[in-house]
C-alpha positions in Angstrom: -46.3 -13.6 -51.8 -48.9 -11.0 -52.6 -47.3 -8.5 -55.3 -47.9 -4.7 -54.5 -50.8 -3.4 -56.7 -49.9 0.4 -56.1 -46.2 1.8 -58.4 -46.1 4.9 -60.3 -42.4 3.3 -62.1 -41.5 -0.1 -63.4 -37.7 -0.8 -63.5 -36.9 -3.9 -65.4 -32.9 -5.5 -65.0 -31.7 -7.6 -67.4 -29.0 -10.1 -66.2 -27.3 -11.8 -68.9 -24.6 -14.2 -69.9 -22.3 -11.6 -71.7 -24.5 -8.2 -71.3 -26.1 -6.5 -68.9 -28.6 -3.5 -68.6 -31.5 -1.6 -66.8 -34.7 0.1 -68.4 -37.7 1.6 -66.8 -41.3 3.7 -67.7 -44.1 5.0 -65.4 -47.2 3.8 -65.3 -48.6 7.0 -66.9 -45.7 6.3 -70.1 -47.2 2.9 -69.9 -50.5 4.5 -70.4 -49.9 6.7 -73.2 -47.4 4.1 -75.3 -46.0 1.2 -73.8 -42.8 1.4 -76.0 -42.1 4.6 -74.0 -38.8 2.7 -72.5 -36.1 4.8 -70.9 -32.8 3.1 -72.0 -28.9 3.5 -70.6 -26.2 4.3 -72.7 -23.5 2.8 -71.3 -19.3 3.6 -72.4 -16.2 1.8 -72.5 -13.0 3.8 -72.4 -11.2 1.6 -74.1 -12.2 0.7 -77.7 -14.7 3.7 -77.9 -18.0 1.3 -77.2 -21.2 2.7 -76.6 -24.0 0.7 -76.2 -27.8 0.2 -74.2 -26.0 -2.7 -72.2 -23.0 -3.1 -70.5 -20.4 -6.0 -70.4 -21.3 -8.5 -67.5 -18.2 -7.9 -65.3 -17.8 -7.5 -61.9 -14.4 -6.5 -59.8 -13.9 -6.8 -55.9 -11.4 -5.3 -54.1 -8.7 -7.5 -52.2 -11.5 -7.6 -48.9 -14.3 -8.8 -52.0 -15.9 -5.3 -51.2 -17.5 -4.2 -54.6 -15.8 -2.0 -56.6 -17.2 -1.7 -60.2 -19.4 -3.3 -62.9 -19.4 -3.8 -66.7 -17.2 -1.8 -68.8 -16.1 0.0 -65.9 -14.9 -2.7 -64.5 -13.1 -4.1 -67.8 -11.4 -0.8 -67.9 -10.1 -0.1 -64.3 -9.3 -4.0 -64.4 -7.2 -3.7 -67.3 -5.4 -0.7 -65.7 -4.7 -2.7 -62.7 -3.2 -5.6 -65.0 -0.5 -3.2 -66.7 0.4 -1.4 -63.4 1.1 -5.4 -61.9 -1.6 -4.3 -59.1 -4.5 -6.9 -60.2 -3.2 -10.3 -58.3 -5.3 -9.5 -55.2 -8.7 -8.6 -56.9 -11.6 -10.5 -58.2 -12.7 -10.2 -61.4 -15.8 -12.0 -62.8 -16.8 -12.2 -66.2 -19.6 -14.6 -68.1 -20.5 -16.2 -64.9 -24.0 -16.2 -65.5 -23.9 -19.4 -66.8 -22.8 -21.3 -63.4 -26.0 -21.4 -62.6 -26.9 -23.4 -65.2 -26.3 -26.2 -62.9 -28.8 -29.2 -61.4 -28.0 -28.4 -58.2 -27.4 -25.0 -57.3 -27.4 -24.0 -53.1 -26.6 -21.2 -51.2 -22.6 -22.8 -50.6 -22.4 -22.4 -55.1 -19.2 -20.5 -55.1 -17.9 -18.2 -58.5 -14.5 -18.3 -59.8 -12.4 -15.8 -60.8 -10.1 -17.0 -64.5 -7.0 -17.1 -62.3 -8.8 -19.2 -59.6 -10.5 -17.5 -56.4 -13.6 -17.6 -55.4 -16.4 -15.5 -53.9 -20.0 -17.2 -52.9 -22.4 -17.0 -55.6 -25.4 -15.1 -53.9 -22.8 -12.4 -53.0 -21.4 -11.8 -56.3 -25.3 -11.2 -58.0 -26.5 -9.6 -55.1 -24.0 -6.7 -55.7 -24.3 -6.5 -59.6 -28.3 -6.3 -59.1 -27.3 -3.9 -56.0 -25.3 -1.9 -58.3 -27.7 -1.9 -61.4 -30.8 -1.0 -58.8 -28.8 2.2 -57.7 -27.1 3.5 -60.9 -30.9 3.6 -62.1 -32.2 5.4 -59.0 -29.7 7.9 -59.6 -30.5 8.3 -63.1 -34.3 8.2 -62.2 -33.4 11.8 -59.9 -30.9 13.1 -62.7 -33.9 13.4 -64.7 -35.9 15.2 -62.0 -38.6 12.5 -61.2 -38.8 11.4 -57.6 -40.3 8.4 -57.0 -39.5 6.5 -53.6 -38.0 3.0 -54.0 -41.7 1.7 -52.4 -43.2 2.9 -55.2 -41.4 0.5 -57.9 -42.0 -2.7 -59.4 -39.0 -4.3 -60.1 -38.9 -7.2 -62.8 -35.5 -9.3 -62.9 -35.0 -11.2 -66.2 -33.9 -14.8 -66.0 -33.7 -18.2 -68.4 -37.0 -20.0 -68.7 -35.0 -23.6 -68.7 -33.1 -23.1 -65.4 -34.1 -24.8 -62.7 -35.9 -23.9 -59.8 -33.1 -23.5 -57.2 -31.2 -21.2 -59.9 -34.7 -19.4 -60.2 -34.4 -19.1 -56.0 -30.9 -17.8 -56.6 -31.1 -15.0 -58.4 -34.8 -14.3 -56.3 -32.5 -14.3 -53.1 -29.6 -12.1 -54.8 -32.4 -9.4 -55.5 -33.6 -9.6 -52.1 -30.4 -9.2 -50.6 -29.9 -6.1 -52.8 -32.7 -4.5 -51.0 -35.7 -5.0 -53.4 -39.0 -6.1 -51.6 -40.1 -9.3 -51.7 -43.8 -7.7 -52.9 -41.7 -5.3 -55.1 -40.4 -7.9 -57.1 -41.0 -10.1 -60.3 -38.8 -12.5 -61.9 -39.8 -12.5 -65.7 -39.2 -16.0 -68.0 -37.3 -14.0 -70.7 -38.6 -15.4 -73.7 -42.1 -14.3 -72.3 -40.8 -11.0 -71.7 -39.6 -10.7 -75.3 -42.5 -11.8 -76.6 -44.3 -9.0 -74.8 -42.4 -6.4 -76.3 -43.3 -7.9 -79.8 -47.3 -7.8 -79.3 -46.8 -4.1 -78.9 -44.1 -3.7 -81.7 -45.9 -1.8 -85.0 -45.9 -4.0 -88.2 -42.6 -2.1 -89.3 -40.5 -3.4 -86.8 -41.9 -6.8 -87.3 -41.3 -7.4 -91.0 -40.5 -10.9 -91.6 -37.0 -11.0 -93.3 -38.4 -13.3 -96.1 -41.8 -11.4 -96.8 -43.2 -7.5 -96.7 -46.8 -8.4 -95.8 -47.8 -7.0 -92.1 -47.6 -9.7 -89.5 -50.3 -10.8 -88.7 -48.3 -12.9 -85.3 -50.4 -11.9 -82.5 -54.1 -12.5 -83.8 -56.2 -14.5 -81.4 -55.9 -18.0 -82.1 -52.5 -17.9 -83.6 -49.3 -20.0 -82.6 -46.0 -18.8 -82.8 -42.7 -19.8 -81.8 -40.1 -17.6 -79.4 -36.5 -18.3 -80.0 -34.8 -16.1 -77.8 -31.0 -16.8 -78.3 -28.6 -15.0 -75.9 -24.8 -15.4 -75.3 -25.1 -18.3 -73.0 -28.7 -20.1 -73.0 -31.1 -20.9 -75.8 -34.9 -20.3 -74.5 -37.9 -21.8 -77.0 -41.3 -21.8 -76.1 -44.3 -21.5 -77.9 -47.7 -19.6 -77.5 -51.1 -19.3 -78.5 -52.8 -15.7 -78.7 -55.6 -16.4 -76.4 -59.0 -13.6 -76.6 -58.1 -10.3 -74.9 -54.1 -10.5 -75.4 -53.3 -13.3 -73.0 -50.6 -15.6 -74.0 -51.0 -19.6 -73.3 -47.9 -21.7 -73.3 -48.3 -24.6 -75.6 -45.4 -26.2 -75.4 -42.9 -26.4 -72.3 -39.9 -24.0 -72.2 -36.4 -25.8 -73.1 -33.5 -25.5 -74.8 -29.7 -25.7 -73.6 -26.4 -23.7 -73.4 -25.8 -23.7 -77.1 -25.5 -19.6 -77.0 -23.4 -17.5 -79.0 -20.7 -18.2 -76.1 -21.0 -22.1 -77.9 -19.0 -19.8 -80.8 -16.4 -18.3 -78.6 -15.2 -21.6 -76.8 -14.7 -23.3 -80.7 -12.7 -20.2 -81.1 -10.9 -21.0 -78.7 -10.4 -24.7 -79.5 -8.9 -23.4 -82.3 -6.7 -21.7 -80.9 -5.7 -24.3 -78.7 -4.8 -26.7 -81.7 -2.5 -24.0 -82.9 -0.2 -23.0 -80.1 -1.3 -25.9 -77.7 -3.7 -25.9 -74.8 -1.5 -24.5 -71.9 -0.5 -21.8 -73.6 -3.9 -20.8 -74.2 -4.6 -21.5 -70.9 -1.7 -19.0 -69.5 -3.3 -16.5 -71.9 -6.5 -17.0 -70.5 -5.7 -16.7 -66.8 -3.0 -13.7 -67.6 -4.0 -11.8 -69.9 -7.6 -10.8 -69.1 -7.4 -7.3 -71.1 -6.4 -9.4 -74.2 -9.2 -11.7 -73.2 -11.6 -9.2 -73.3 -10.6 -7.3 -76.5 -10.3 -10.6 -78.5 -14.2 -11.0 -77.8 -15.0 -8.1 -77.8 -13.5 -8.1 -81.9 -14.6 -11.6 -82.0 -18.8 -10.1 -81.1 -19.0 -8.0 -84.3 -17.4 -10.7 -86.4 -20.1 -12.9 -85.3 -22.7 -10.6 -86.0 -21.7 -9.7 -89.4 -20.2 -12.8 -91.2 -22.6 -14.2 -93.7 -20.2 -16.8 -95.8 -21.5 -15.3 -99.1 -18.4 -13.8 -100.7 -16.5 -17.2 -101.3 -12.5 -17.3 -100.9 -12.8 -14.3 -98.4 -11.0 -14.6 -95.1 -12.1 -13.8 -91.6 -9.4 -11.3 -89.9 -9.1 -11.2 -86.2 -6.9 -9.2 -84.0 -4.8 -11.1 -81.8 -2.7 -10.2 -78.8 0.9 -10.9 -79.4 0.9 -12.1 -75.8 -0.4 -15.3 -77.7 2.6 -15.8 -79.7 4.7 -15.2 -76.6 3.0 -17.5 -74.9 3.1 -20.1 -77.6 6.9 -19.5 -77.8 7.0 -20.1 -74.2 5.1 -23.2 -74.4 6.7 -24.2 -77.5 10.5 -23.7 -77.8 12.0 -23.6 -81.0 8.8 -23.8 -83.0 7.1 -21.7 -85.4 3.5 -20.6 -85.5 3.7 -21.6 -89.8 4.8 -25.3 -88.3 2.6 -25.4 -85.7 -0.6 -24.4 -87.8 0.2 -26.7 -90.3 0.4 -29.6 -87.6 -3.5 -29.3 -87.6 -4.5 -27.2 -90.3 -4.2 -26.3 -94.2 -2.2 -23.1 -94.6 -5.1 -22.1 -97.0 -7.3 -22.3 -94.2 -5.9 -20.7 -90.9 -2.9 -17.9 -91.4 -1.2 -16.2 -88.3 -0.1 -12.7 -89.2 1.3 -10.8 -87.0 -1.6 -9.3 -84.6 -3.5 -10.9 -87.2 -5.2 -14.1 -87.3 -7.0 -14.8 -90.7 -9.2 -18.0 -91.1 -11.1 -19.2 -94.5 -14.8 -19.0 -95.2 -14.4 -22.8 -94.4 -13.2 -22.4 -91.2 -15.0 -19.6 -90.1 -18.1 -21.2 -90.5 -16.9 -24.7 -88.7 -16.8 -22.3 -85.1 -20.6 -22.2 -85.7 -21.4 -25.9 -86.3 -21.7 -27.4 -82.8 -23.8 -24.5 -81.7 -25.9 -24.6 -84.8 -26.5 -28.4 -84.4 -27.7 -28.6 -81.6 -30.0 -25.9 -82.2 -31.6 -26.7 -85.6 -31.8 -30.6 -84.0 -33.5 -29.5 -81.2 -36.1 -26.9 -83.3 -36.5 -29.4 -86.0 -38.1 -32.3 -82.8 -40.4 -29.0 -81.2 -41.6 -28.7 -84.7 -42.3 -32.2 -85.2 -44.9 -32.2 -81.8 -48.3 -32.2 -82.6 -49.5 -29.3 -80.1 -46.9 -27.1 -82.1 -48.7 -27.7 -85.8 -49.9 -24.5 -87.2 -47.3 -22.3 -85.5 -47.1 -19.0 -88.0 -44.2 -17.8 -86.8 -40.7 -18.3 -85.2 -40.0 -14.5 -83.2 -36.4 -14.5 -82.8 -35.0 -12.3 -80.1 -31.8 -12.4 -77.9 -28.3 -10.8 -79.3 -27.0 -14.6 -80.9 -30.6 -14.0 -82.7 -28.7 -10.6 -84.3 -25.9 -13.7 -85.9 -27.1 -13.5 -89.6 -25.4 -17.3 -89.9 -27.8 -18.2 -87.3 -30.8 -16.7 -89.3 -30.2 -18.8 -92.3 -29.5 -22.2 -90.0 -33.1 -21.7 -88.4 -34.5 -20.7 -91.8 -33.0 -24.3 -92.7 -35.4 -26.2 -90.4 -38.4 -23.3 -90.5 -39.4 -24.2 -94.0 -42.7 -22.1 -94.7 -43.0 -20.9 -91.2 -42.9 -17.0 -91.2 -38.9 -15.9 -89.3 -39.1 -12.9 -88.1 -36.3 -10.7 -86.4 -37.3 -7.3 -84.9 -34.8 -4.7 -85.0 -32.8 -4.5 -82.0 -33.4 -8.0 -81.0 -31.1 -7.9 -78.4 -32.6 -5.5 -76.3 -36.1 -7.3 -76.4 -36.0 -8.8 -73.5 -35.2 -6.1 -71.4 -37.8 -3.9 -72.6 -40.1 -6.6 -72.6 -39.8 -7.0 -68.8 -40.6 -3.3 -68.5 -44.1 -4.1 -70.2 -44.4 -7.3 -68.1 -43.7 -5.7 -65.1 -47.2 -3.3 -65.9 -49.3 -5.8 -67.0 -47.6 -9.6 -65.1 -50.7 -11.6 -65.9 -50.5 -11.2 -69.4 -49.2 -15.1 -69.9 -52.0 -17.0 -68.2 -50.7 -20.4 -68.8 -48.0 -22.3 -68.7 -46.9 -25.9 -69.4 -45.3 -27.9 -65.9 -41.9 -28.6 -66.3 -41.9 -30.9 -63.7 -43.7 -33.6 -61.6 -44.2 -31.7 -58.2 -45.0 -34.1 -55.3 -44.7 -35.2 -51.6 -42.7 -37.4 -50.3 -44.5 -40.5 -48.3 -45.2 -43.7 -47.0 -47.5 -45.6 -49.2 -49.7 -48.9 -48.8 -47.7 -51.5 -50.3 -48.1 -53.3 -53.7 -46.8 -57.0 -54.0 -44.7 -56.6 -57.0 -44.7 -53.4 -57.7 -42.6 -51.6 -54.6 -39.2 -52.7 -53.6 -38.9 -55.1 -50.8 -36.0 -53.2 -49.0 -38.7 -50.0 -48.6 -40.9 -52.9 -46.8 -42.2 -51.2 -43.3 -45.1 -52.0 -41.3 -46.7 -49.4 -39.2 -48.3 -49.4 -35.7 -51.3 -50.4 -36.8 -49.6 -53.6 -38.4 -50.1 -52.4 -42.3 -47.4 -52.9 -44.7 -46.0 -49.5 -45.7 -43.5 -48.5 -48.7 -41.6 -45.8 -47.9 -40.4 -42.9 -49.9 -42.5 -43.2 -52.4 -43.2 -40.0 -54.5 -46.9 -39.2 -54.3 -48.0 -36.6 -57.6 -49.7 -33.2 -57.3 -49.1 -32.6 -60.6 -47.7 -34.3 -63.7 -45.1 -33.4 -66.1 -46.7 -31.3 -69.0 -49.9 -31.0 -67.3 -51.2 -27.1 -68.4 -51.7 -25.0 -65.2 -53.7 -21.8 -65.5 -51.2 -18.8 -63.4 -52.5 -18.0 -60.4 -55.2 -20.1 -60.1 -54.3 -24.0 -60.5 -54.2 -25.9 -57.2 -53.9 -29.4 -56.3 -55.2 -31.2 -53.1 -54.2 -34.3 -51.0 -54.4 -35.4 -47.8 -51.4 -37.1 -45.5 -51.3 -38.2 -42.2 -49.0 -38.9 -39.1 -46.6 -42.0 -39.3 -46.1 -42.3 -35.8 -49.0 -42.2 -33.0 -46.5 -40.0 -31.0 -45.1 -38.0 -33.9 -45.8 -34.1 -32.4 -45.4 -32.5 -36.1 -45.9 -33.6 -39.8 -43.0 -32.8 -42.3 -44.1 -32.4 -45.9 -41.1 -32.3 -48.1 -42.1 -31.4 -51.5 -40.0 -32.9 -55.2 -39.7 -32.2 -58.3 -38.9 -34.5 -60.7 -38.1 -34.6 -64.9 -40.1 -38.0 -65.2 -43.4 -37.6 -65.8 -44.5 -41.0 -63.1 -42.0 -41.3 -60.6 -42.5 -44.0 -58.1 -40.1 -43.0 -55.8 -37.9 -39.9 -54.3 -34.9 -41.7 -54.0 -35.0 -41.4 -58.0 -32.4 -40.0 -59.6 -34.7 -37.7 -61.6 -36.1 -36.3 -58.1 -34.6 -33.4 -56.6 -35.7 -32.1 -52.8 -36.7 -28.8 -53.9 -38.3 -28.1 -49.8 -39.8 -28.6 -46.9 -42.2 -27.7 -44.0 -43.8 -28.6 -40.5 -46.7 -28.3 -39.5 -46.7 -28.6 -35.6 -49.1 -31.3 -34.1 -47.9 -30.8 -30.2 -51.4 -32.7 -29.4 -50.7 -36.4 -29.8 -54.1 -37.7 -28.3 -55.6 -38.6 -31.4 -52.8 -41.3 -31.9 -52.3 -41.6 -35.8 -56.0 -40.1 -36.7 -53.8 -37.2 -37.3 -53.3 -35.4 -40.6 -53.5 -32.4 -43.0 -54.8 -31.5 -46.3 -52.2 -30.0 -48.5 -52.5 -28.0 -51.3 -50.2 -26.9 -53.9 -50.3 -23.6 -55.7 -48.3 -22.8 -59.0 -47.8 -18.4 -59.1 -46.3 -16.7 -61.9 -42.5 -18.3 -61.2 -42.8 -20.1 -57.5 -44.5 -23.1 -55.8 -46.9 -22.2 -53.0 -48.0 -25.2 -50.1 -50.9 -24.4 -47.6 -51.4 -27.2 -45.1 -54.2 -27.4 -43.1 -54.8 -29.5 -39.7 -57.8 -32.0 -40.3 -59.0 -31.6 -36.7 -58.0 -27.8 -35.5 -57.7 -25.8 -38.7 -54.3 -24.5 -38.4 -52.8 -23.3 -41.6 -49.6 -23.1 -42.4 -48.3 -21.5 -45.7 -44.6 -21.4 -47.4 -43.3 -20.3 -50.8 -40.8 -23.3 -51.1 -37.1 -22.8 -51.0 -35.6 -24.7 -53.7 -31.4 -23.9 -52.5 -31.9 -26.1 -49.4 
């Protein structure tokens, strides 16, 4: 799909794990300075929060009409939960990261903590439907009027989902009423990384040095670690002459995000007063839910484990002890810590629960080991010697205990942690949005190819995918024929790849190219369980005349975040064309 050349406004959405937010400049703010970014301040009512993104919570009425999103939604919610009205809604919170998934389709269904479900599609399309309006409205409340065919819209997801989620949240904007040619979905590391080139020197000083950063010179390599509250996004680029960035090394990661922290929290918690009670809690209690992480963010954020023998205070709901005295008649919360834990390391106060510097820092661990593992391999690669720099971006990336862990495995590489980190993503898909061709190449994450029949090898193909055709030639069947490999480097835009396939049957009246991806690198077959059927098309051959002398050349196209087949009818030059559909 061609992408509209003429916008006066860019409007970038930023969908994440636990925060959400909107930002947006015209082409003539572009112009003059790029980090002319019109922000939202968004407000909670309850706990006095103000901030440039919102919570990423969505509640239905009873008939799963929308009602309200982000703090909003926490708030009226929580007003529903003390008046006993709140057992017919649906609330979502931190669902983002269900579609982290392998295989994601347009039957993927949400759940609610206390168990009903709405369809996926439905429950983005209305957050991105709600987020595209509040900012039209604040677009007129500042006296500009710019029709909605004028703007580019850039929606911000995870470089390491898959394609299908990728389709997803494509579909979920589209259904939200954003043009197909209107609309941009941005890898968010590359978008951060975007903001950065533009960023002056002050707001890149490296947290271990005051020399000017030098990052974005042509021919340099740097690393961008953008860690958000669900997924974990590296990549790493080369400065290439004129700005453009080349991928060196493949997007990856996991979901080893600051949410990682939160579910050891509450593993803690479930060795103290026993895992149904938490359960109850979680399911019940939602308001407490949310201020617990809420209290739980900032603690996250600001311990550093320096001041030894200090304790970590959090504020509990005392609908946790009751549920724990529920769950555990007779007990006591002293006799139950100490079950598990040293009463030097974990107290229970009251509202307050107060944890040593010991086992504070033990809720980071997993999260942190998987992380400085999987940076420590990247750095061992040999296309990722020389990198200069490791940008760190994302709100987890804001975690000063996370600083020190990647400084750990950095050694001498330059860290560096631009102030307001977690908002570079979103204002990074603003500048994407005005200049999308900045990143110019990228590293395959898969092995895209057709499915086919093959000529077969003695010893090589299985014998139960033995067929012979018409013409009395000894076929293998669904066998995975490559466009393009695994880490091959495809240049946006522009890289194709060509092959030809023909009929099976003389009286076939249509050719079916179904195209897979796959995580090997040389996969022999589709049946494989690293393939995944990511689409098809037919191209109609009503004619049947020319018996089996009947075929196309197809060709594969790789776009800025979608696959594009053309197949073209050896004998009458019809063309077909299709962006694949990776939900099925």
């Amino acid at each position: 799909m061609e992408l509209k050349d003429s916008f006066l406004l860019v409007a970038a959405i930023d969908f994440g794990t636990t925060y959400s937010g909107y930002a947006y400049s015209t082409r003539h703010d572009f112009e003059t300075d790029p980090l002319n970014i019109n922000l939202m301040t968004w407000s909670a009512g309850s706990g006095g929060l103000a901030s440039q993104k919102t919570s990423t919570c969505v509640l239905f009425k009873p008939d799963q009409t929308f009602h309200s999103f982000g703090y909003a939604a926490e708030d009226f919610y929580n007003e529903l939960v003390l008046d006993d009205d709140h057992r017919g809604w649906y609330f979502f919170r931190r669902f983002k990261m269900d579609l982290y998934k392998n295989q994601i389709n347009r039957a993927q269904m949400l759940k609610t903590s206390d168990g009903k479900v709405m369809l996926a599609i439905t429950v983005i399309s209305a957050v991105i439907a709600y987020l595209k309006g509040h900012l039209m409205q604040k677009i007129k409340d500042r006296g500009a009027d710019v029709p909605e065919s004028e703007i580019r819209w850039v929606v911000t997801v995870p470089a390491i989902w898959t394609d299908p989620a990728k389709q997803m949240m494509r579909e979920a904007a589209e259904k939200a009423g954003i043009a197909k040619n209107q609309l941009i979905l941005a890898l968010e590391p590359e978008t951060a990384s975007m903001l950065c080139k533009h960023l002056p020197a002050v707001h890149l000083l490296s947290g271990d040095r005051t020399d000017k950063i030098e990052t974005f010179r042509s021919g340099s390599k740097y690393m961008v670690f953008d860690a958000g509250g669900g997924t974990i996004d590296i990549t790493v680029h080369e400065v290439l002459k004129g700005g453009f960035l080349k991928e060196i090394h493949a997007a990856n990661g996991g979901d080893w995000g600051g949410k990682k922290v939160d579910e050891a929290l509450e593993e803690l918690l479930e060795s103290i007063i026993g895992k149904a009670a938490v359960e109850h809690f979680r399911a019940n209690e939602i308001p407490s839910v949310i201020d617990l992480h809420r209290n739980f963010e900032v603690k996250k954020k600001t311990f550093t484990g320096d001041d030894i023998g200090t304790k970590t205070s959090l504020t509990v709901s005392c609908s946790l002890l009751e549920s724990f005295k529920e769950y555990n008649p007779g007990k006591s919360i002293t006799d139950a810590i100490e079950e598990n834990h040293c009463s030097t390391d974990v107290e229970w106060k009251r509202d307050k629960l107060r944890l040593s510097q010991k086992k504070t820092l033990s809720l980071f661990e997993q999260s942190f080991k998987h992380i400085t593992d999987h940076m420590s391999d990247i750095l061992s690669k040999p296309e990722v010697k020389d990198c200069e720099a490791i940008l760190m971006v994302g709100g987890y990336s804001e975690c000063l205990l996370l600083q020190d862990a990647i400084r750990t495995v950095a050694g001498d590489i330059r860290l560096i942690v631009p102030s307001d980190a977690s908002l570079a993503v979103m204002k990074g898909a603003v500048i994407n949005g005005h200049c999308p061709d900045t990143v110019s190449e990228r590293v395959c994450k898969y092995t895209y190819g057709i499915g086919c029949r093959m000529v077969f090898k003695e010893g090589v193909h299985r014998e139960d995918y033995r067929v012979i055709n018409e013409r009395g030639v000894v076929r293998c069947e669904n066998c995975f024929s490559s466009f393009v490999e695994k880490g091959t480097h495809i240049k946006i835009g522009t890289s194709s790849f060509s092959d030809m396939f023909t009929v099976g049957t003389s009286g076939q009246t249509g050719l079916c190219l179904e195209l897979y991806a796959s995580t090997s690198v040389n996969p022999l077959y589709i049946t494989e369980a690293s393939c995944q059927k990511i689409g098809a098309i037919t191209m109609d051959m009503p004619d049947t005349s020319l018996g089996l002398d009947r075929g196309a050349c197809v060709t594969v196209y790789f776009g800025g975040s979608e696959v594009e087949l053309k197949a073209v009818d050896k004998h009458t030059g019809n063309e077909i064309r299709a962006c694949f559909d990776f939900l099925g």
